[in-house]
N, C-alpha and C positions, 0 to 999 in steps of 0.2 A: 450508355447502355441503350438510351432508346433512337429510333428512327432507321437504323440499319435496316435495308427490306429483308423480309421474310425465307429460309430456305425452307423449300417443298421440296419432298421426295418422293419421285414419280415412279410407281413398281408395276411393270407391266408387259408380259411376255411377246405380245407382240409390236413391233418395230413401229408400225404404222398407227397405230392408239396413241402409241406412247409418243410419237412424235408429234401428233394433234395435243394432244395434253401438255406436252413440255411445251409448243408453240403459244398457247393459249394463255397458261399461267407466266412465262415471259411474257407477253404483251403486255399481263398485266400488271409487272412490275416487281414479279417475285424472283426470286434467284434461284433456278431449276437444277438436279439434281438425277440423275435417273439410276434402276436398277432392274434387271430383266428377270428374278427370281426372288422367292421368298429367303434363300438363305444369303445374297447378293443384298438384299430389304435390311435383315437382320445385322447384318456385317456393316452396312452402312451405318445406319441409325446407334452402334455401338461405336463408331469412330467417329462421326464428323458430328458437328452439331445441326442437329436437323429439328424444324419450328411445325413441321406438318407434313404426311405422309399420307399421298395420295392411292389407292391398293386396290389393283386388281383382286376380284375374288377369286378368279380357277391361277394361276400358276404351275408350271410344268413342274414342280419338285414339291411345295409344300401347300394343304391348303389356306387359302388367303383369308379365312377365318381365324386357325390358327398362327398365321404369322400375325393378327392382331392381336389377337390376346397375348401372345410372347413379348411383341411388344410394350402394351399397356402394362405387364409385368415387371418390366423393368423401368419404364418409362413414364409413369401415370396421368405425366402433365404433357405429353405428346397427342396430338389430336391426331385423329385415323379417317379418311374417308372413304368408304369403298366403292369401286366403279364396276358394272361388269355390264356386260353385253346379255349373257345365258341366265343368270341367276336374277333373275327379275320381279318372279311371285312376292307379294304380301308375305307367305313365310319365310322367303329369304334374305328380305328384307330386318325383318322382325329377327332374324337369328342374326343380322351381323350386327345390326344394334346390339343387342344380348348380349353379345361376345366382346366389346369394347369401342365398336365404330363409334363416333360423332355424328357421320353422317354417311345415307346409302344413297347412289345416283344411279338409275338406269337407265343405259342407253338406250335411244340417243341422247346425248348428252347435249346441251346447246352449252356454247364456251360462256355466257353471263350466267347460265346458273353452276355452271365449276366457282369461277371468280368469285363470283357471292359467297357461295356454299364456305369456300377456303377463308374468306374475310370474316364471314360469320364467327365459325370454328376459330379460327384466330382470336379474334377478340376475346372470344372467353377465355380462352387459355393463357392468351397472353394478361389476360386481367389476374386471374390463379395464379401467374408464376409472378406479378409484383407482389402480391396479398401475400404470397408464400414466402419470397424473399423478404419484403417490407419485416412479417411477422419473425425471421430469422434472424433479421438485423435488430429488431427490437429485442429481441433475448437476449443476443449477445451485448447491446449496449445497455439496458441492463446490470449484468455480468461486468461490463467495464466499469461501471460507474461506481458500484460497492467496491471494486478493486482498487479504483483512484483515491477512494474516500477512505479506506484501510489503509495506504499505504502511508507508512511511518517516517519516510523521506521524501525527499523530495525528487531524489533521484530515481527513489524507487517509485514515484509517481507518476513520472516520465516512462520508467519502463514499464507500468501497468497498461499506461494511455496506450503506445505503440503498438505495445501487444493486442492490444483488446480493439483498436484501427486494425492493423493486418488482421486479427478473425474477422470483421465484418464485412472487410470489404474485397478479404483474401488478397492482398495486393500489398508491396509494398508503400510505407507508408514514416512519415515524420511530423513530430509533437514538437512544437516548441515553445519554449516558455522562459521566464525570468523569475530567478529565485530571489529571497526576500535577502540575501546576499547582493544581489545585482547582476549574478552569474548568468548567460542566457546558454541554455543549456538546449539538445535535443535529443527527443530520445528516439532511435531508427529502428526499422527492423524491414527487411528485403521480404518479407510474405507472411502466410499464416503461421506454418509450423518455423520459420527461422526466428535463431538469436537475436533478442533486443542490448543494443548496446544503450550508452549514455555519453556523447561528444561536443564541448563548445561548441557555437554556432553564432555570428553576429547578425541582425535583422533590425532592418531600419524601417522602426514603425512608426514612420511620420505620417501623419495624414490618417492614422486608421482611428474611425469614430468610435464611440464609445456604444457598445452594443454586438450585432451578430453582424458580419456581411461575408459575400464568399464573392472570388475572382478564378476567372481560369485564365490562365499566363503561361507562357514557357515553364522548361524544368529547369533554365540553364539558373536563376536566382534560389532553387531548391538542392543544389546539387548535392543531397545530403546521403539519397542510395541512388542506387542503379534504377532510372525510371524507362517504361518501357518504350522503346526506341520509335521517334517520330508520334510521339505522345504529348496533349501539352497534361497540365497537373491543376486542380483544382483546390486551392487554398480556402479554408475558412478560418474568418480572423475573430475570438470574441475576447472582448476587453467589456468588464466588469466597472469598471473606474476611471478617471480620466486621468488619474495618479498614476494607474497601475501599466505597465508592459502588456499588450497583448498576447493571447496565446494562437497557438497556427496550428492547425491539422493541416497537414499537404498529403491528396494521395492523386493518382491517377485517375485524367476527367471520363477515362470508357467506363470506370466502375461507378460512376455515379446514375440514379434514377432522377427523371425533372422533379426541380425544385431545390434537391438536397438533403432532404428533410434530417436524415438520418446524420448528415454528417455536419448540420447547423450542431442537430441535439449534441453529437457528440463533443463538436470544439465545447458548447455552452454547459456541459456538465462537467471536462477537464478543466475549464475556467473555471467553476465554483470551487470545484478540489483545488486548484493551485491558490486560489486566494485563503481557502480555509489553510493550508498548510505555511504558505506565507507567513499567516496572521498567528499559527500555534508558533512558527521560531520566533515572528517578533517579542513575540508574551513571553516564549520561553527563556530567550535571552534578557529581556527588560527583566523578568524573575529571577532570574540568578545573578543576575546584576545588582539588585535587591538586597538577595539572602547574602550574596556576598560582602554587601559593606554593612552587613548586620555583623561579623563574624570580625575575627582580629585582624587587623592586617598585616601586622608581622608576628614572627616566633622570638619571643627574646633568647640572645643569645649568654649561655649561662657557663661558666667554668665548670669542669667535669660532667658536664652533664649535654646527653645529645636530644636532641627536640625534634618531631615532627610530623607531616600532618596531613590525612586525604580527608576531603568532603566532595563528595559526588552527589549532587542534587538528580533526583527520581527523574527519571529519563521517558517514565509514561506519561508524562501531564506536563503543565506549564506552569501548573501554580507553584510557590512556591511552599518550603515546610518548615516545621518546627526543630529539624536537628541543629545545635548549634554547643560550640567549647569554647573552653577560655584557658588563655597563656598567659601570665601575668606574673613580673618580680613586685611582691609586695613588704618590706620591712624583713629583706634577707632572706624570705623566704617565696618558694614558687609556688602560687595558687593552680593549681590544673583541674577543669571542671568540664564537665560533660552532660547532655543535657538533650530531651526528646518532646516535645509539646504534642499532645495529642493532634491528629489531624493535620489538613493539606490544605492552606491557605493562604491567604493575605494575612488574616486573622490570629492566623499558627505564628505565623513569621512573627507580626508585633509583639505576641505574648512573649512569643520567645524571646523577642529584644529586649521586651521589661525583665523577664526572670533575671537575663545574662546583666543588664548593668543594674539590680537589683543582690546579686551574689557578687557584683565586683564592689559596690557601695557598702555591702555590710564587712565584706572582707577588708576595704580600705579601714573600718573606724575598728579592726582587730577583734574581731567574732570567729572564733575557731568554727572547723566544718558542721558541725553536728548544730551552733546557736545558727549559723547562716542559713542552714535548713529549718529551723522551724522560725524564724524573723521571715525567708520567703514564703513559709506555707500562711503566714499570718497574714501577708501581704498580699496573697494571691486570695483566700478564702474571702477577706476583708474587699478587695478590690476586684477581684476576677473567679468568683462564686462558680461560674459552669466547668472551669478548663481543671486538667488535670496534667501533671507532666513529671519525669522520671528526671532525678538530678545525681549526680556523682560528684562530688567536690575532695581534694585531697592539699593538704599545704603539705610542702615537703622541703627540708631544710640542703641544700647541696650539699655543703660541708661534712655530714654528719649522714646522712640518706635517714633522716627521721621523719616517720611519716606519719600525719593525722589523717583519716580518711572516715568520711559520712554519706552515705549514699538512700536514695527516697525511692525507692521501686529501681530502681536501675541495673543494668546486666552488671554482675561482678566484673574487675577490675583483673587482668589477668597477667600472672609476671614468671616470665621465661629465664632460669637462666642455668647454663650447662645442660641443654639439650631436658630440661625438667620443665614441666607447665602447671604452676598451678592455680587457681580461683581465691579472688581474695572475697568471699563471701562476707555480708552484714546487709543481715536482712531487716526494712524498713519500710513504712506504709508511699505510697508516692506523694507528693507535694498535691495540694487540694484536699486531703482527707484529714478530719481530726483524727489524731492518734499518738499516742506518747510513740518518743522515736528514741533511741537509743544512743548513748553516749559514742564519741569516736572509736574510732578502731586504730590504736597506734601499734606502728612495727617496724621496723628497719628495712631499707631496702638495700640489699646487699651491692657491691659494687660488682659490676660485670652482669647483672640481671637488668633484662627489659621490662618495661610497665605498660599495658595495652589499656585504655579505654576505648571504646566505640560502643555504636548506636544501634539499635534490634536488625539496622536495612543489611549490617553485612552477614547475620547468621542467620536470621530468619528467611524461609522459603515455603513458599505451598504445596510443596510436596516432601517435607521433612519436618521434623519435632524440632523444635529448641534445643531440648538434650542433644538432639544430634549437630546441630549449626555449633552449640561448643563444643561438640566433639572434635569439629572438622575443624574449629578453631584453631584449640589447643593442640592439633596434628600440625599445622601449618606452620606456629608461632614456635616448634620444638626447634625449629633452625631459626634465628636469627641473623640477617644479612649487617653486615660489616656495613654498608650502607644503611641508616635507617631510612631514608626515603623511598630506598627499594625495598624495604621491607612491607612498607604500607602499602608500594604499588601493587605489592606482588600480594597480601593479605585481600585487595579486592580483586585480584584477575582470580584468583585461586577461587574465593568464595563469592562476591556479588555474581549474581547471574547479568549476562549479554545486557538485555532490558531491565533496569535497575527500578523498581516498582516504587522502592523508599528509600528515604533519601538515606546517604552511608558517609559516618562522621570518625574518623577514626585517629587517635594520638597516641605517639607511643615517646616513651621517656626511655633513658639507659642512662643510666648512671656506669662511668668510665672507673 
């Protein structure tokens, strides 16, 4: 953007002025322009790109007062200087200042105080139009950079970057980067207002140091859009780590200002977003890599009886939580328990681990559900005094569908069958609180009915009651699928929302 010489436009009705003036300012290195009328001035200056407009005051059609103010009107950062032969008094002078000139010269004119005069004006404006731009590009980067740092993916990080490149520098433009996958992805977009896509891309960043640098090169190793033709492209590389993949802003080197400022800051603030999002999949996957070898890893396989199982760990965070069940054949009969530990943590997950082999130890030395809950509340009050956590446990015999059932603050236990739903209610204080609790609840579970437990993340939401999440529940569970695991799948597409805030634990039993 910078060094291109200057276009003057030179407005001035008669032939022989105008050609001293256009001779003058050529010499002195400026790219000359001419127009022989105020509406010829105006017409101009709205078509081509014009840096200073040099303006006769009388004109045969309009006066050259007013073609400057018209001007300035639309143009603010356009410098105006007016020349005239006739109009030469102190007050004429003072009125086309007034009216938006720069600057007033009256002839005679000598050609070094035009040149000057025009260099003068120049500079200011051309200083105004970086300050203006500089301050345009800082808004929108800016604007990028909360955008990068919101974004939930990584791909959608990509198409934040590109986009918010093409606004600042109106140009087409490409992001690239390496996801904590090893994917090197790019995200493109051909200008300001077009589509951002997201496509593979290899890039061999040997050699690139650790820190900011920027290179102008060909386009033919960028060849990722349409760049503009006998252009070369200006790359900024910034790499955070010496571990890490750099990342690359590439746009075209005419839209850049000396130095680069704007498009260091921007590779260097897509770099901190791309390591911060990196480093939430690393966490997020080490976390549920975690919570998942907390949890069973198989479903026993049971005579008459069908088994199975979603747990979707909260999709907002990386830490891990406290939902967790248990599937277990113990002495002929099936232990089934379900379980919610207050809070999102490292913290949650251990408690929870103690609870889960805490309910499988009291149930191995044969403690029905109702002593297992109060042998864990003793255990937990006695050992873990702050936490507090909702338990469901039920042994239930195959053979027979006899079922014991004890639950500690926990959502009822919900069982479908012939298009009927109902709540197996027994209410009970949670695990951590002293409070006499209530003997089991036995009942038969009929054969051809389904048994649902699950955890508050599939019915709770923030912008509905609870009564209503089992409403929507028990709407859902009135069909059961011949498949139980498309039962579950379809129990979360149905009811967890897109973005899963908590985590969603969900088992359902059928007895055949």
């Amino acid at each position: 953007m910078d060094g291109a010489p200057a276009t003057i436009l030179v407005v001035d009705d008669s032939q022989t002025k105008r050609y001293l003036l256009v001779s003058w300012l050529t010499r002195a290195g400026f790219h000359v322009v001419e127009a022989e009328t105020g509406t010829d001035a105006l017409e101009r200056v709205a078509r081509d790109p014009i840096d200073l407009v040099v303006l006769d005051v009388r004109l045969p059609d309009l006066d050259g007062f007013e073609v400057c103010e018209r001007i300035k009107a639309d143009h603010p950062a356009m410098p105006v200087i007016h020349v005239s032969a006739h109009a030469v008094d102190v007050v004429d002078r003072a009125r086309g200042l007034t009216r938006g000139a720069d600057a007033y010269l009256a002839e005679p004119i000598e050609p070094e105080e035009l040149v000057a005069t025009a260099h003068a004006v120049l500079r200011y404006y051309q200083a105004r139009q970086r300050a203006e731009l500089l301050a345009e590009r800082l808004t929108l980067l800016a604007d990028t950079s909360v955008a990068v740092h919101a974004a939930p993916t990584f791909a959608q990080l990509l198409q934040a970057a590109a986009a918010g490149a093409a606004r600042i520098f109106k140009c087409p433009v490409a992001v690239v980067a390496e996801s904590s996958d090893g994917d090197c992805l790019a995200g493109i977009s051909a200008g300001a207002d077009a589509e951002v896509s997201v496509v593979p891309w290899i890039v061999d960043d040997t050699g690139v140091p650790t820190g900011s640098t920027v290179e102008v090169v060909g386009p033919e190793r960028w060849g990722l859009v349409e760049w503009p033709a006998g252009e070369t492209v200006t790359v900024a590389a910034a790499r955070l780590r010496e571990d890490r993949a750099p990342l690359y802003v590439v746009v075209p080197t005419a839209t850049q200002t000396r130095g680069t400022p704007v498009l260091v800051q921007l590779a260097q603030a897509v770099a901190a977003a791309v390591e911060a999002q990196r480093s939430f999949d690393e966490e997020h996957r080490i976390a549920v890599t975690l919570q998942r070898s907390l949890l069973p890893r198989r479903i026993p396989e049971i005579a008459g009886l069908d088994l199975a199982v979603r747990y979707e760990p909260a999709s907002a965070q990386t830490e891990v939580g406290g939902d967790f069940y248990e599937l277990v054949m113990l002495d002929g009969h099936l232990l089934m328990a379900i379980g919610d530990v207050s809070g999102h943590s490292l913290h949650a997950a251990t408690v929870m681990a103690e609870l889960r082999h805490a309910v499988r130890a009291y149930a191995v030395e044969g403690h029905q559900p109702s002593q297992i809950l109060h042998l864990v509340n003793e255990l937990m009050r006695e050992l873990l005094p702050a936490e507090l956590a909702t338990l469901c446990i039920l042994l239930l015999h195959p053979g027979t569908g006899r079922v014991r059932l004890a639950s500690a603050g926990h959502l009822p236990a919900l069982i479908s069958l012939d298009g009927k739903v109902d709540y197996v209610e027994h209410s009970a204080p949670l695990l951590g609180v002293r409070a006499p609790r209530p003997d089991d609840l036995e009942f038969d579970l009929p054969r051809g009915s389904t048994l649902v437990l699950y955890t508050d993340g599939l019915i709770e939401r923030r912008d509905a009651t609870i009564d209503e999440g089992m409403a929507a529940l028990a709407a859902a569970a009135t069909v059961v699928d011949d498949d139980l695991d498309a039962f579950c799948q379809r129990l979360l597409v149905e009811l967890a929302p897109p973005e899963i805030h908590d985590d969603v634990a969900v088992v359902a039993l059928r007895r055949r």
